[in-house]
C-alpha positions in Angstrom: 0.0 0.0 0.0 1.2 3.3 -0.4 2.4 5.5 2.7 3.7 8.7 2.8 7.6 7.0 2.9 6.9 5.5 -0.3 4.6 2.8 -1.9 5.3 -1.1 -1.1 7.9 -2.7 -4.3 5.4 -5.1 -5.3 2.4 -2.6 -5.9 5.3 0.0 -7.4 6.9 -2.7 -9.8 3.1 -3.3 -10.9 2.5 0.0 -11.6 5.3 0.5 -13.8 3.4 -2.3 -15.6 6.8 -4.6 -15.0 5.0 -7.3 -14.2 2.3 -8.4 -11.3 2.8 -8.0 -7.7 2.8 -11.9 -7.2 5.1 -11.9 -10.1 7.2 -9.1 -8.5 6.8 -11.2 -5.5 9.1 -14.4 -7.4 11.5 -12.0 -8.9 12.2 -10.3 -4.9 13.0 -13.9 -4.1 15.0 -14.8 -6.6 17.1 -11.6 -6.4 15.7 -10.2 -9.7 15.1 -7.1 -8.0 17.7 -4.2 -6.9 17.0 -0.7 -5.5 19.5 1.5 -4.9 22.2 -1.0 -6.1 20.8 -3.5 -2.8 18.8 -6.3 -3.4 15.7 -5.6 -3.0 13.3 -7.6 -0.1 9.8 -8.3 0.1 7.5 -5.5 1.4 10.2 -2.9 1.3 9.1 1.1 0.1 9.6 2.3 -2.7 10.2 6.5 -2.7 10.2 8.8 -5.3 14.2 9.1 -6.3 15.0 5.5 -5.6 16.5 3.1 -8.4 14.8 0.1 -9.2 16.7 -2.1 -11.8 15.1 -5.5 -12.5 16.8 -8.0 -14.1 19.8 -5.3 -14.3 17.7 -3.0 -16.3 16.2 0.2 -15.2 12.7 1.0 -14.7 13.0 4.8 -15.4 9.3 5.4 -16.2 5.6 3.3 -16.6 5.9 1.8 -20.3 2.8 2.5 -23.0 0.0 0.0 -22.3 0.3 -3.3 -24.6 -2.8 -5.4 -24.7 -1.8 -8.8 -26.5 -3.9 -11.4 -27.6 -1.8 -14.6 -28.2 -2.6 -18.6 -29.9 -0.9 -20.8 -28.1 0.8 -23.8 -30.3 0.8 -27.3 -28.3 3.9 -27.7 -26.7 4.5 -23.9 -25.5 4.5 -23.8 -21.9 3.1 -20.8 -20.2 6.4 -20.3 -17.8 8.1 -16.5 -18.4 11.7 -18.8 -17.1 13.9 -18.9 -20.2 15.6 -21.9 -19.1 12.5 -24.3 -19.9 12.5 -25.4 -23.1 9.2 -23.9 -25.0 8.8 -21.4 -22.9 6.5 -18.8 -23.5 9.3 -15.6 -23.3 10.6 -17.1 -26.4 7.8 -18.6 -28.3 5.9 -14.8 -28.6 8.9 -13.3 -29.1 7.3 -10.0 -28.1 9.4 -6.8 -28.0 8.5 -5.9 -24.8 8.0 -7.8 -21.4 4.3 -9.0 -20.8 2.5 -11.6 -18.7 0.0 -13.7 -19.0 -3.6 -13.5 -17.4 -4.0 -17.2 -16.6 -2.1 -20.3 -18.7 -3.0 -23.3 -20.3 -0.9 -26.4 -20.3 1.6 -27.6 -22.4 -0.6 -30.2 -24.9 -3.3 -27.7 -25.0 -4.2 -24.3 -27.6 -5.7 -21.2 -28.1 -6.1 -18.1 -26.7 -3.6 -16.3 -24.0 -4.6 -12.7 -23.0 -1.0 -11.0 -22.1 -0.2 -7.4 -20.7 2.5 -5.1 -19.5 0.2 -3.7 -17.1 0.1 -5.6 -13.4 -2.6 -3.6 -12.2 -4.8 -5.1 -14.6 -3.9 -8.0 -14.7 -4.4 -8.9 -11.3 -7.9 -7.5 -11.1 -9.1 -10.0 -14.3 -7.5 -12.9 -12.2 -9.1 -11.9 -9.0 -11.9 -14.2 -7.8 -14.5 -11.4 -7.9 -13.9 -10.7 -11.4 -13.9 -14.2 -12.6 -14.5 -14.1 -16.4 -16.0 -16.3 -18.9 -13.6 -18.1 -21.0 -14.7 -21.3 -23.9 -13.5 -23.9 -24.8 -13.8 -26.8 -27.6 -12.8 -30.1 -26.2 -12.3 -33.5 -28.4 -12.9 -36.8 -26.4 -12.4 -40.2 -27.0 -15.6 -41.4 -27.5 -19.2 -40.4 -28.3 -20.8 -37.5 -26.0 -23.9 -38.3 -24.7 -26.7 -36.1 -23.4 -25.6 -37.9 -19.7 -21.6 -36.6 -20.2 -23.3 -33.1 -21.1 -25.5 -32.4 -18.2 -23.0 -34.8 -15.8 -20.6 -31.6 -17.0 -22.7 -28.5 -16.4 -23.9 -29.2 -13.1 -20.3 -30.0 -11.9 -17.7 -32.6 -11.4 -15.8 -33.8 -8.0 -12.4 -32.9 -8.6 -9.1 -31.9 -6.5 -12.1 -32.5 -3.7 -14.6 -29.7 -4.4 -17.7 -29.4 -7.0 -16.9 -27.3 -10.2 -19.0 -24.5 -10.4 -21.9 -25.1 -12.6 -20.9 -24.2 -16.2 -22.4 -24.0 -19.9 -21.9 -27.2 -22.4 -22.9 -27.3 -25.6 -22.9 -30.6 -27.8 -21.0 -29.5 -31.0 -20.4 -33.0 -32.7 -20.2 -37.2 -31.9 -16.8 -36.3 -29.8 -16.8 -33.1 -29.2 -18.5 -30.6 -27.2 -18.0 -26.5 -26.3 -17.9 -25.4 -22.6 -17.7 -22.2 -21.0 -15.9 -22.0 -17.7 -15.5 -18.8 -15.2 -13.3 -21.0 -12.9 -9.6 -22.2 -13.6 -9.1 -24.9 -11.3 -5.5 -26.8 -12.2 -6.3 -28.9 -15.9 -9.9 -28.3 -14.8 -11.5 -29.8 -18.2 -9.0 -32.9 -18.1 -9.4 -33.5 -14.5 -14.0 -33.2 -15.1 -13.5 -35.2 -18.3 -11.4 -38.0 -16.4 -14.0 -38.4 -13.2 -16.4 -38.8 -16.3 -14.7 -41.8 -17.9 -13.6 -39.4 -20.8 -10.0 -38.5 -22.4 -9.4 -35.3 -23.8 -7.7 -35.8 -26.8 -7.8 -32.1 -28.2 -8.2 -28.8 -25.7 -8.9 -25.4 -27.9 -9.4 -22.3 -26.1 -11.5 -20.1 -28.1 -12.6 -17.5 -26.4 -11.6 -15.0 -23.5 -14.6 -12.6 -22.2 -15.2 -10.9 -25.1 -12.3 -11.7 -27.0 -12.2 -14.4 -29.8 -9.9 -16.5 -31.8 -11.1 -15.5 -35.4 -8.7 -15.8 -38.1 -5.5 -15.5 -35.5 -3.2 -18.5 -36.3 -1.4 -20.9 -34.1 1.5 -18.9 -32.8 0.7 -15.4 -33.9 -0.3 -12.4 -31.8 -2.5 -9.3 -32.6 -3.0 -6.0 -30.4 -6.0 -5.1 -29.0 -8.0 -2.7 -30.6 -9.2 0.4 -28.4 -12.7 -0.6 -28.4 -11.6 -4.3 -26.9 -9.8 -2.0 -24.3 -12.2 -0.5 -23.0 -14.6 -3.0 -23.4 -11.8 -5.2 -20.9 -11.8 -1.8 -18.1 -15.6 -2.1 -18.3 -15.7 -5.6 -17.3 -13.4 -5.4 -14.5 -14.6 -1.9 -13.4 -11.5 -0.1 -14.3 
């Protein structure tokens, strides 16, 4: 929080839209973090003419906004750590240093939503801002009106009831469902309880934002009406 002897790193670093204050969090701990030529430790204040170098660059002044919406290939994991192999750093290969809102795993695709702005970030993951995101899931044999309603009401997993959710048939092994949760492979883990395998996992949709005509491993900006259409959703 801010005080009048400075504001707390975290909340600072996010500010400057370096990263988000959990984020900012890992990189005080891993010595990522130096003010004043010190390392930098967690909680400390932040005032006016102090230096702040992460990563042994200096954060001199809050960066332009950058909105990115991302398809992530199978195979990219959604890590920032450069030394795992097909990690997400490299595989955007984005000028400037932004972070994900949320991940999905490695054998899965689709849509990442990435900013250089903590702030915001942190308010769309929230749990009072939970937003919708949809997926379309292949299985490994025929979908059945049981499977679909088994799935929207919600499944025991990791030892809690999902959240009831919409599901939509779409073909013999396939089926569309929206989700404003994000337990840990959530869709595998229902599927599984079910008697299912997922054999394909598509993310194709993130509040209002869609995947049209954005190919696997290619990026696109937001457009200013997106933007705002995001700050109205989280009450920015």
């Amino acid at each position: 929080m801010t005080t009048s002897d400075g504001t707390r790193i975290n909340k600072w670093l996010s500010e400057m839209g370096v990263c988000s204050r959990r984020q900012a969090d890992r990189l005080i701990v891993q010595q990522q973090v130096q003010v004043n030529g010190q390392s930098a430790t967690l909680g400390m204040l932040i005032a006016q003419n102090d230096e702040v170098k992460v990563g042994g660059e200096l954060i001199s002044q809050r960066p332009a906004a950058q909105y990115i919406l991302y398809y992530k290939p199978v195979g990219v994991v959604c890590t920032h750590q450069l030394s795992v192999k097909d990690n997400l750093e490299q595989a955007l290969n984005f000028p400037e240093r932004v972070f994900a809102v949320g991940r999905l795993d490695r054998a899965s695709e689709g849509l990442l939503l990435l900013s250089n702005q903590g702030e915001i970030v942190n308010k769309i993951m929230r749990a009072e801002h939970k937003q919708p995101k949809k997926y379309y899931v292949w299985v490994d044999k025929p979908v059945t009106a049981g499977f679909i309603e088994q799935m929207s009401q919600g499944v025991e997993i990791l030892g809690q009831t999902t959240l009831a959710c919409e599901v939509e048939y779409i073909g013999e092994r396939q089926f569309a469902i929206t989700l404003v949760q994000g337990l840990n492979r959530q869709i595998r883990r229902m599927c599984q309880t079910l008697g299912y395998k997922v054999e394909r996992l598509q993310r194709v949709q993130i509040m209002h934002l869609t995947s049209d005509a954005l190919p696997p491993g290619s990026y696109r900006q937001l457009t200013d009406i997106e933007i705002a259409q995001l700050y109205a959703a989280i009450d920015y």
